[in-house]
C-alpha positions in Angstrom: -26.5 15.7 8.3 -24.7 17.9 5.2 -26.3 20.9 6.7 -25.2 20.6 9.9 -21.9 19.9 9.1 -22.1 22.7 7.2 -22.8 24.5 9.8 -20.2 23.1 12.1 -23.0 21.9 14.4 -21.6 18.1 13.8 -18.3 17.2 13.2 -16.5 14.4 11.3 -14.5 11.9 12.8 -11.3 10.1 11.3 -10.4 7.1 12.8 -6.5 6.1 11.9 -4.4 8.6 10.7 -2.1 6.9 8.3 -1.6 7.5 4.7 -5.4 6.7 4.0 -7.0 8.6 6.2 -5.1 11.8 7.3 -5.5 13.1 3.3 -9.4 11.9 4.1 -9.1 13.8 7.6 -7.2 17.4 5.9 -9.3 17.3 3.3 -12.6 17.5 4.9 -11.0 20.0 7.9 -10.8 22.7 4.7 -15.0 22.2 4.7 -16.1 20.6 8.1 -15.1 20.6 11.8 -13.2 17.4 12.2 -11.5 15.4 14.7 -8.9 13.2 13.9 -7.7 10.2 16.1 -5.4 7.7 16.5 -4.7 5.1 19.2 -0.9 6.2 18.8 0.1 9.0 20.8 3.4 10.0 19.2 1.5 9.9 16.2 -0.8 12.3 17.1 1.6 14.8 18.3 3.5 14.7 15.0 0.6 15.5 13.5 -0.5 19.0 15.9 3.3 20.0 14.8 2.1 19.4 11.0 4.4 16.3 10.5 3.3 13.5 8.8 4.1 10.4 9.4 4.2 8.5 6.1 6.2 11.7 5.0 3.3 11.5 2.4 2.0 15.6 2.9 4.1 18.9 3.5 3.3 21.0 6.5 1.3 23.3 4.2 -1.1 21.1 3.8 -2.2 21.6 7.5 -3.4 25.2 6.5 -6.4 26.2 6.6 -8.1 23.4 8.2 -10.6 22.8 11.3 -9.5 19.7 12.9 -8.4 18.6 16.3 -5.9 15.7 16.7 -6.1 13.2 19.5 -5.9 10.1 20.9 -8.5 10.4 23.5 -12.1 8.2 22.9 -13.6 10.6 24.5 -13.1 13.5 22.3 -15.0 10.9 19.5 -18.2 11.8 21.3 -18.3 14.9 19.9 -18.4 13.8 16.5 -21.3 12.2 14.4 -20.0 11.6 11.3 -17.5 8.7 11.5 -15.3 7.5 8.9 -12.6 4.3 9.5 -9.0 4.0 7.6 -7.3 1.7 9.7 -5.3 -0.7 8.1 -6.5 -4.3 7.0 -3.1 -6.6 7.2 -2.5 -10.3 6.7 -1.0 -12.3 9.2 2.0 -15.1 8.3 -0.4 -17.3 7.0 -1.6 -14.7 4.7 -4.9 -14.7 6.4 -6.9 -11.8 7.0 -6.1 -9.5 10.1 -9.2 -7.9 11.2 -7.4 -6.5 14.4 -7.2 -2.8 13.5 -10.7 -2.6 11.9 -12.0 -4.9 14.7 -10.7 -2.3 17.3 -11.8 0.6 16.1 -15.6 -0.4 15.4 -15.2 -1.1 19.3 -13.8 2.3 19.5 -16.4 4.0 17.5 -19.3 1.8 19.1 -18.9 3.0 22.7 -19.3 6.7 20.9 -21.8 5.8 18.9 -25.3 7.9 19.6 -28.7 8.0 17.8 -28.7 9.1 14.1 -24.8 8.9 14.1 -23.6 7.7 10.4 -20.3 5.2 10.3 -18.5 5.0 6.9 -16.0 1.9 6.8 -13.0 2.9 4.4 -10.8 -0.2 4.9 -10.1 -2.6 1.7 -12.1 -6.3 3.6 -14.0 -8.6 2.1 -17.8 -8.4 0.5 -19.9 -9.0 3.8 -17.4 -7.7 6.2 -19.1 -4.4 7.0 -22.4 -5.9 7.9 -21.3 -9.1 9.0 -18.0 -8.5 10.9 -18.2 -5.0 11.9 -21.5 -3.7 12.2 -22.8 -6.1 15.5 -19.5 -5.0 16.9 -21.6 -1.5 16.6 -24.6 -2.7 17.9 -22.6 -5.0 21.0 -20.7 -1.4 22.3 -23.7 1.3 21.6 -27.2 -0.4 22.7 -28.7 1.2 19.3 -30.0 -1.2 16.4 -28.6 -0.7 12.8 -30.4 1.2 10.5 -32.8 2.5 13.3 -30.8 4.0 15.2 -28.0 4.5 13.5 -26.9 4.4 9.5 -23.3 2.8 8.1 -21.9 3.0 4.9 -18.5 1.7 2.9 -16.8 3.5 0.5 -13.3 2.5 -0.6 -10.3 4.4 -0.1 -8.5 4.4 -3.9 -5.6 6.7 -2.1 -2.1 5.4 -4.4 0.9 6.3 -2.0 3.5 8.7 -3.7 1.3 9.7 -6.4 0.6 13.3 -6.4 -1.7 13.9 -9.5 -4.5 11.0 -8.4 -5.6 12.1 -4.8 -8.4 12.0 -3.0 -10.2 14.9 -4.4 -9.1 14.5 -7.7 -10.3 10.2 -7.7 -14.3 9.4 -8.6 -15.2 8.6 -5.5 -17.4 4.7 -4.8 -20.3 5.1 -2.2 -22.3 2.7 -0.4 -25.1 3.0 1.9 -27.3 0.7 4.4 -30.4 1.9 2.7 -31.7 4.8 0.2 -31.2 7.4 2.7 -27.4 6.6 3.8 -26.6 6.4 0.3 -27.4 9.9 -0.7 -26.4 11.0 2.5 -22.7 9.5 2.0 -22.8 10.4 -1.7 -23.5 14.1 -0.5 -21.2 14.6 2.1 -18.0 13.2 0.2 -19.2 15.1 -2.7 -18.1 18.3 -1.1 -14.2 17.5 -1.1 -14.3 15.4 -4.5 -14.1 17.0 -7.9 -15.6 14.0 -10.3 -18.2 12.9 -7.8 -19.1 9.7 -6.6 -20.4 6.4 -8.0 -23.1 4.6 -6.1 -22.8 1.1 -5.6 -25.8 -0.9 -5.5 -24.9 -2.1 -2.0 -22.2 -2.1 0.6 -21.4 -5.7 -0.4 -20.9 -4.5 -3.8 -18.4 -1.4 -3.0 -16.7 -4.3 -0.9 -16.1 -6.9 -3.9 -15.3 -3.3 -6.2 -12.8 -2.3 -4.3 -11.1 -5.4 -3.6 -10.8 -6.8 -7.7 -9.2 -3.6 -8.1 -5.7 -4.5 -6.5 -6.5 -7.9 -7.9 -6.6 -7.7 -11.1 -3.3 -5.6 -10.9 -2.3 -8.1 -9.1 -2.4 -10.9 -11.7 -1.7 -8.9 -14.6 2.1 -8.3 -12.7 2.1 -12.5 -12.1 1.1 -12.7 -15.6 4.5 -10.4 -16.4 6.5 -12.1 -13.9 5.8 -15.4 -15.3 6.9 -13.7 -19.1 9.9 -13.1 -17.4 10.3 -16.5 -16.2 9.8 -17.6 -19.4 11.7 -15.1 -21.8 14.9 -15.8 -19.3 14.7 -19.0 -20.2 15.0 -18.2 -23.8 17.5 -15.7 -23.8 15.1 -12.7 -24.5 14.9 -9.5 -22.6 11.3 -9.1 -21.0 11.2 -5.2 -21.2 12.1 -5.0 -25.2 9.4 -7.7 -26.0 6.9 -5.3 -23.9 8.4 -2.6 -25.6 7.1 -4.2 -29.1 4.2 -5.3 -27.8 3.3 -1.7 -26.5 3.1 -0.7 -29.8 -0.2 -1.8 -30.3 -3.7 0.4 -28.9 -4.8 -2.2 -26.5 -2.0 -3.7 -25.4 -2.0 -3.1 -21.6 1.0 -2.0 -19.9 2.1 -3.9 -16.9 5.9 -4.5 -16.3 7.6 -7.7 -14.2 8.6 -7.0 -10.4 8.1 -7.9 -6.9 4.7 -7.1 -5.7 4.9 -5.8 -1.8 3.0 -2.9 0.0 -0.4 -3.3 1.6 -2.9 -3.3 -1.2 -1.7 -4.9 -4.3 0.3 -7.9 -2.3 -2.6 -8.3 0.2 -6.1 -7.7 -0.9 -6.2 -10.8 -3.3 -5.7 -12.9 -0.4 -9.0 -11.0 1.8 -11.1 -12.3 -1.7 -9.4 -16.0 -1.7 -10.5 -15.9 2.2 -14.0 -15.0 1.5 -13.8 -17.5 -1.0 -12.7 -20.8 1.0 -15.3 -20.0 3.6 -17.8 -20.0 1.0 -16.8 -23.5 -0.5 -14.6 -22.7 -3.5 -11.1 -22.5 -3.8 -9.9 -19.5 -6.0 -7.3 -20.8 -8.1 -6.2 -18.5 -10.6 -5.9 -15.4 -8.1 -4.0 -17.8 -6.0 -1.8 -19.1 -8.8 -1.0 -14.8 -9.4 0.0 -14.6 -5.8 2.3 -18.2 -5.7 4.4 -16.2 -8.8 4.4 -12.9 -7.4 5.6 -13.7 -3.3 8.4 -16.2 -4.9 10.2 -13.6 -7.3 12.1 -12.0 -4.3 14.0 -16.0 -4.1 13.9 -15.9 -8.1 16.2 -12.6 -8.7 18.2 -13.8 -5.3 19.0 -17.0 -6.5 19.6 -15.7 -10.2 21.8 -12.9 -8.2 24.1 -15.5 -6.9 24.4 -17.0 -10.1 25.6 -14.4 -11.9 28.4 -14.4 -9.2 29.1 -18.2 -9.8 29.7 -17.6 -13.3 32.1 -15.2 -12.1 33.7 -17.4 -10.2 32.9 -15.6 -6.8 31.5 -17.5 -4.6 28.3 -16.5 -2.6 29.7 -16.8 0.4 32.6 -14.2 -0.6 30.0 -11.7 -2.1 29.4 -8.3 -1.4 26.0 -7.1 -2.2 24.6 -3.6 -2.4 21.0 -3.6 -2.3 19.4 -0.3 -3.4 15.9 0.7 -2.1 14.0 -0.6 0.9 10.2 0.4 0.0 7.7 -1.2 -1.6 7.4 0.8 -4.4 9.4 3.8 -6.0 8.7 7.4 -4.3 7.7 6.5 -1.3 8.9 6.0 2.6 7.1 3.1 3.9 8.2 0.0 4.4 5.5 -2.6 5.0 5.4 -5.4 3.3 8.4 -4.5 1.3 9.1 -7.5 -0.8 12.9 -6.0 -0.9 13.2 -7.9 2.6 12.6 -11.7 1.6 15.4 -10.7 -0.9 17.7 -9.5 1.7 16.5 -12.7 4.0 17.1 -15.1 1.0 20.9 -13.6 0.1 21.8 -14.0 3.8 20.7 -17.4 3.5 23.4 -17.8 0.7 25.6 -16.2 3.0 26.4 -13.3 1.5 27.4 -9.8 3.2 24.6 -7.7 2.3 24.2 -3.9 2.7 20.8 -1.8 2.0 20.2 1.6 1.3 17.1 3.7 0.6 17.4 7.1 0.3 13.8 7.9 1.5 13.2 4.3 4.5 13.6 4.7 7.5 16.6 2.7 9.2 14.9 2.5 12.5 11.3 1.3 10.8 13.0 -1.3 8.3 15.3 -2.9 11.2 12.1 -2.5 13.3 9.7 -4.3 10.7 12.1 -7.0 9.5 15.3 -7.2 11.7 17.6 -5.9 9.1 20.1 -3.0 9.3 20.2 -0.6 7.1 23.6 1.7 6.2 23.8 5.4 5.5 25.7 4.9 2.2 27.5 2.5 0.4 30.7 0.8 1.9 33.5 -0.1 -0.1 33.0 -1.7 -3.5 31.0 -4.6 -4.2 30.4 -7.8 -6.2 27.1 -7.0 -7.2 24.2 -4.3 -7.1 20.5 -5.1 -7.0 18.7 -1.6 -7.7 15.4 -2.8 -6.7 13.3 -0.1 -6.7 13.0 2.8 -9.2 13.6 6.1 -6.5 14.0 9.6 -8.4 17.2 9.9 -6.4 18.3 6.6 -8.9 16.5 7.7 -12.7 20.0 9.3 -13.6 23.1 7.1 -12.4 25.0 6.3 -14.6 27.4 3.7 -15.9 30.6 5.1 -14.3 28.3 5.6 -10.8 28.1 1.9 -11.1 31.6 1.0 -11.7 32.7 3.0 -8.8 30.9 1.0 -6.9 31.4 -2.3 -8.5 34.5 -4.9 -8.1 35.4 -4.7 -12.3 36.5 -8.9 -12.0 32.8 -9.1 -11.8 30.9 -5.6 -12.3 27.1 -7.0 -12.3 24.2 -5.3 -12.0 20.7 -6.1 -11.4 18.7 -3.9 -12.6 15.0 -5.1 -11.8 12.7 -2.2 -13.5 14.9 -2.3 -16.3 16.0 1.6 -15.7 19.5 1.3 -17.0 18.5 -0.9 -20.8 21.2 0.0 -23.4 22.7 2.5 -20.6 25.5 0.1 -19.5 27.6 -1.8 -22.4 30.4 -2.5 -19.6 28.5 -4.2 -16.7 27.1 -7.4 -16.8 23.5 -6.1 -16.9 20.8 -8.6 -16.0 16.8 -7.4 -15.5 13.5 -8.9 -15.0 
C-alpha cells in the first residue's frame, strides 16, 4: 500500500473537509495523490479557490499539493486509501449523533473494493468502529472485513486555532484490525508526522484514548468552575488563588469558564453513552458536565445582579456581549456556550448586543437564532467579555468606560484578562 502510494498508483481519500480533515487532506497531497470530498458543494468549491472554510489555513497552504476536491461519490472510486473526519455531534438530549459518521461509511462502502484500507478519524465511543461502522462496510461493498478489506482508527488530536500543535507536529495514535493494518496505518501516517505514531493495542483501545482525553479536560475545568462557585461565595478571587497555587511544580493549570465547542463539551457524553448501555451510570464525568453546561445561567444571572445592586433593573439593561466562539482565536461557532448566555439574558429581558470580531453573523444567527451587530451601539449597562480574542488582550480601562453607562460601569470579565487593570469599573470574573 505505502509504495504504491508512493508511487501515485493509489490515492488517498478524505472524507469531510472541515477543520479535522482538510489539514489531514493538505497534508498528505504534499506526499500522495489525494482526493478530498465533501457532501457540501459550496464547500468544495471554496476549497479549488484555496478558501477555507473554518478560516483555519491561508491560501498558501494549498501549494504544492496533489489533491482533487469534489463532491462526487464517484470520484471516491479511484481512491484506496480512505480516511473519515466527519463530525461526531450530540443531539438535544446530549446523546450521540452518529448521522455524519453513519453516512459516510455508507458513502465509502458503495466505493469500497478488495484490499482497500478505511481509517475512522472521528472522536466515538470504544466499539464504534467495529460495531457501528464496519457492517455498514460490509452491508454497501459485498466484501467481508479483514478479508477483503482492512480498517483502522486513529484519532484526530487537531486543537482549532492552535498553530504550533498541528497535525504533523502531534504523536500520532494508530490502530489496526489485525498485525498487518497496524503497520500498514502506522507507515503511511508516518510519512506526514514528525514524532511518529503510537500503536494502540486495538481499535477499541485508540477509541477509549482518544475519548478520556477531552474528558479529563473536561472535569478538571468543572473542578475549576465549581472553585469558582465556591470562592464567590467567600469573597475570594478564583484567578489569584490559582495564581498561588501555580506556584507549586505540579500544580496543574486549568482556569474556570464555559466549556462549548465540539470536543471538550461533547465527547464526555459519547463515554457516559457507552457507559449506560453497558449497565453503569458514570457519575463523576456526568457530575463535570452538570457544572460545566450550567455556568452560561451562573455568570447570566450573576450579570443581572450586579445590575440590581446598581439599581438598574434587568429589564432596562443594555448588555454588550463580546465574543461569539467557543474558544479564543478561532471562527467557529458550534456549540458556543456564549449562546445559552445570550438565551438566558433575554430571558431576563435584557437588550442584548453580540460582537465577535472573527464569527460569522450569518452562521451564529443561523446556528442559534441570534443576531449579531457590526460594532457596539451606544453605551451600555454592562459588558461580558466572554472570550479571550487577540483583537481584546490590550483594551484598556478607558476603552471600557467609553463604552460603559459610568451610574453603573460593570464589567464581566470571565478569563480574568483585565485583573488589577480596571480600579474604576466594577470588575467581577469567574
Amino acid at each position: 500500500m505505502l509504495n504504491k502510494l508512493h508511487a501515485k498508483e493509489n490515492s488517498i481519500a478524505v472524507i469531510g473537509l472541515g477543520y479535522v480533515g482538510l489539514p489531514i487532506a493538505l497534508e498528505f497531497a504534499r506526499k500522495f495523490r489525494v482526493i478530498g470530498f465533501d457532501i457540501k458543494p459550496e464547500r468544495v468549491e471554496m476549497l479549488k479557490n484555496k478558501q477555507d472554510p473554518s478560516f483555519e489555513l491561508e491560501p498558501e497552504a494549498f501549494d504544492g499539493t496533489d489533491i482533487t476536491f469534489t463532491a462526487n461519490i464517484e470520484d471516491l472510486r479511484e481512491a484506496h486509501f480512505y480516511i473519515v473526519a466527519v463530525p461526531t455531534p450530540i443531539d438535544v438530549h446530549n446523546q450521540p449523533d452518529l448521522r455524519p459518521l453513519i453516512g459516510a461509511s455508507h458513502t465509502v462502502g458503495k466505493v469500497l473494493k478488495q484490499g482497500d484500507y478505511v481509517v475512522y478519524e472521528s472522536t466515538v465511543y470504544p466499539g464504534c468502529t467495529e460495531e457501528d461502522c464496519v457492517p455498514i462496510l460490509e452491508a454497501e461493498s459485498g466484501l467481508k472485513f479483514i478479508t477483503d478489506f482492512k480498517v483502522g482508527y486513529s484519532p484526530e488530536r487537531i486543537n482549532p486555532g492552535d498553530k504550533e500543535h498541528t497535525i504533523t507536529n502531534i504523536l500520532k495514535i494508530v490502530s489496526g484490525c489485525d498485525a498487518e493494518s497496524l503497520e500498514v496505518v502506522s507507515d503511511v501516517y508516518s510519512t506526514i508526522v514528525i514524532p511518529g505514531t503510537h500503536k494502540a493495542s486495538s481499535i477499541k483501545v485508540a477509541e477509549a484514548a482518544k475519548i478520556i482525553e477531552n474528558t479529563q479536560r473536561d472535569l478538571n475545568i468543572a473542578l475549576m468552575n465549581e472553585l469558582s462557585l465556591i470562592f464567590h461565595r467567600m469573597n475570594i478571587n478564583t484567578f489569584d488563588v490559582l495564581e498561588a497555587a501555580g506556584t507549586k511544580w505540579n500544580f496543574l493549570k486549568f482556569f474556570p469558564g464555559m466549556v462549548g465547542g465540539h470536543c471538550i463539551g461533547v465527547d464526555p457524553y459519547y463515554l457516559t453513552y457507552k457507559s449506560n448501555t453497558l449497565g453503569y451510570h458514570a457519575q463523576i464525568i456526568l457530575a463535570g458536565r452538570n457544572t460545566n453546561d450550567n455556568m452560561a445561567a451562573w455568570v447570566a444571572g450573576e450579570t443581572i445582579k450586579l445590575l440590581s445592586a446598581k439599581d438598574k433593573a434587568a429589564h432596562q439593561s443594555r448588555i454588550l456581549v463580546m465574543g461569539a466562539t467557543f474558544k479564543e482565536n478561532v471562527a467557529d461557532v458550534r456549540n458556543s456556550k456564549v449562546a445559552d448566555l445570550v438565551k438566558t439574558l433575554n430571558e431576563f429581558r435584557s437588550t442584548v448586543h453580540v460582537v465577535d470580531p472573527h464569527a460569522s453573523k450569518e452562521e451564529f444567527l443561523h446556528e442559534y437564532g441570534i443576531p449579531m451587530v457590526d460594532g457596539p451601539q451606544g453605551k451600555y449597562d454592562a459588558v461580558i467579555v466572554t472570550v479571550p480574542h487577540r483583537e481584546y488582550l490590550n483594551l484598556t480601562q478607558e476603552d471600557f468606560k467609553a463604552l460603559l453607562n459610568e451610574d453603573t460601569n460593570i464589567l464581566v470579565d470571565l478569563k480574568g484578562i483585565y485583573r488589577n487593570k480596571v480600579d474604576e469599573l466594577t470588575h467581577w470574573t469567574l
